[in-house]
N, C-alpha and C positions, 0 to 999 in steps of 0.2 A: 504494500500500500504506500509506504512511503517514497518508493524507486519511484514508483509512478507521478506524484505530485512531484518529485524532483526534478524529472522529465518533463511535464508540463509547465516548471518554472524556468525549466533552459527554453525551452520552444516560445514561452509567451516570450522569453528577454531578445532572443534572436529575431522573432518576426517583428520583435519593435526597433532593434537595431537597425534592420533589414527599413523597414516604414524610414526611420529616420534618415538613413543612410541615402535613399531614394530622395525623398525630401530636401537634402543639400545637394546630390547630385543633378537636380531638374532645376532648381532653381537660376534664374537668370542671370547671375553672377556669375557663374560657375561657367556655365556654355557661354556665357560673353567672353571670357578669360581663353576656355577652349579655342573655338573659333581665333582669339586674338593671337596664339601663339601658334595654331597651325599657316596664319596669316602669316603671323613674324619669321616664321622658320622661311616659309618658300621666299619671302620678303629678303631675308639672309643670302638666300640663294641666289637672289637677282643681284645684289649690290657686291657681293663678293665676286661675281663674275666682271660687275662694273669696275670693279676695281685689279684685278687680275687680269681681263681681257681690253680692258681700255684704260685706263688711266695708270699701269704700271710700264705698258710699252711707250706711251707717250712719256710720262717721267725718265724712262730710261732714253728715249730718245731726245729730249732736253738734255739731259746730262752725259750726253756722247755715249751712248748705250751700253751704258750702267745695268746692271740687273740685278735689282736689290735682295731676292731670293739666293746667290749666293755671295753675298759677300758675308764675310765672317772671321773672325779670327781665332787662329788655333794655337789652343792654350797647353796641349800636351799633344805630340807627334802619338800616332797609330803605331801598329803594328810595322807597317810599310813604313817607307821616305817619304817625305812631302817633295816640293812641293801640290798642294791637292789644286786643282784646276775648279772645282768644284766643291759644292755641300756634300752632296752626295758620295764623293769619290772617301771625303775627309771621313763620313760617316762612316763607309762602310768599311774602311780602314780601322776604326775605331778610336780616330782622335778626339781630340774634346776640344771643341769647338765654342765660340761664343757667335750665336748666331744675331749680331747686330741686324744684318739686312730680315730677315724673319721680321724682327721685332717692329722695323722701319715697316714693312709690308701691312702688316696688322695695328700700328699704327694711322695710317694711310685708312686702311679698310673703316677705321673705328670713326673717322673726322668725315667719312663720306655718309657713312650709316647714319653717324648722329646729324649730319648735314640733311640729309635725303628724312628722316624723320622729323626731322624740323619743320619742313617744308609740308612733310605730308598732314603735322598735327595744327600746320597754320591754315593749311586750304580747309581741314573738318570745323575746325572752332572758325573761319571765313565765311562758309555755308553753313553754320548753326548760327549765326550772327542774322544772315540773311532771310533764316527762317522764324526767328525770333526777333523780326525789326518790329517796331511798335509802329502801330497806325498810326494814321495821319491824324491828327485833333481834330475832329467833328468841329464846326462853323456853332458860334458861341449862340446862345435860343434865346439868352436873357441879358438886359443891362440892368447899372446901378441907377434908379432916380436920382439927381442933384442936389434934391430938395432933402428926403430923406434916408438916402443911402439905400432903399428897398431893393431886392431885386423884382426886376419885371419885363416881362418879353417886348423883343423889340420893336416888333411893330406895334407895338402900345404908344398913343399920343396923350394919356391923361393915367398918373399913377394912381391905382387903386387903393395905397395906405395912403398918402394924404390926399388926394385929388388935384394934387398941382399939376397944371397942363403943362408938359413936357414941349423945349425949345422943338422946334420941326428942322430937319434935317437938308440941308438944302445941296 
């Protein structure tokens, strides 16, 4: 008897985890979040190309075709003789290597990214601005009398709290 109520106390605590766990997961924070980082990943994808496939060849062709992914300095010769012509060669050598141009690369990627999200979080809050502009002020229905400071509509020629005949508008 008692195994039983045992069981029926893990199963009620489970399907309420379970309920709960549902509950944070559907919630619109969560799949906004989702969505946002499947976004940012492909998002990563485009801008690292932009910067690997465009903006590193032109850098290096500014600077007399420089190619910042191997420059590096080695800090303990490999197995082999240097010197390495490359990263790659140094690596597989098994030198130890201080890989400044990497760094410079991912640098470069990091100024473009945060550049390119800039841009992209100024055009969303640009069109929420434009979607949230305030109307235009409605054309005024009432004036102040002279006489007594009342408000009353403007095609009124005599005001109703004191009776004063209001100047005519010429």
């Amino acid at each position: 008897m008692r195994l039983a109520s045992i069981n029926r106390e893990r199963s009620g605590v489970a399907s309420k985890f379970l309920k709960e766990f549902r509950e944070f997961a559907v919630k619109g924070n969560v799949v906004d979040m989702a969505v946002g980082i499947i976004i940012g990943a492909a998002f990563t994808a485009i801008v690292n190309s932009l910067v690997k496939d465009i903006f590193t060849p032109l850098i290096g062709l500014a600077t007399g075709g420089l190619n910042f992914t191997n420059q590096f300095l080695v800090l303990r010769e490999g197995a082999g003789t240097g010197p390495y012509n490359t990263l790659a060669q140094a690596q597989a050598d098994g030198a130890v290597t201080l890989n400044y141009g990497l760094f410079l690369n991912a640098t470069i990627s990091f100024v473009i990214v945060a550049f390119a999200t800039f841009l992209l979080i100024r055009n969303i809050n640009r069109l929420k601005n434009l979607a949230q502009a305030p109307e235009t002020a409605a054309a005024p229905t009432v004036k102040t009398c002279p006489f007594c400071i009342s408000k009353i509509p403007i095609p009124a020629t005599r005001c109703p709290a004191c009776t004063s005949e209001l100047p005519g508008e010429s």
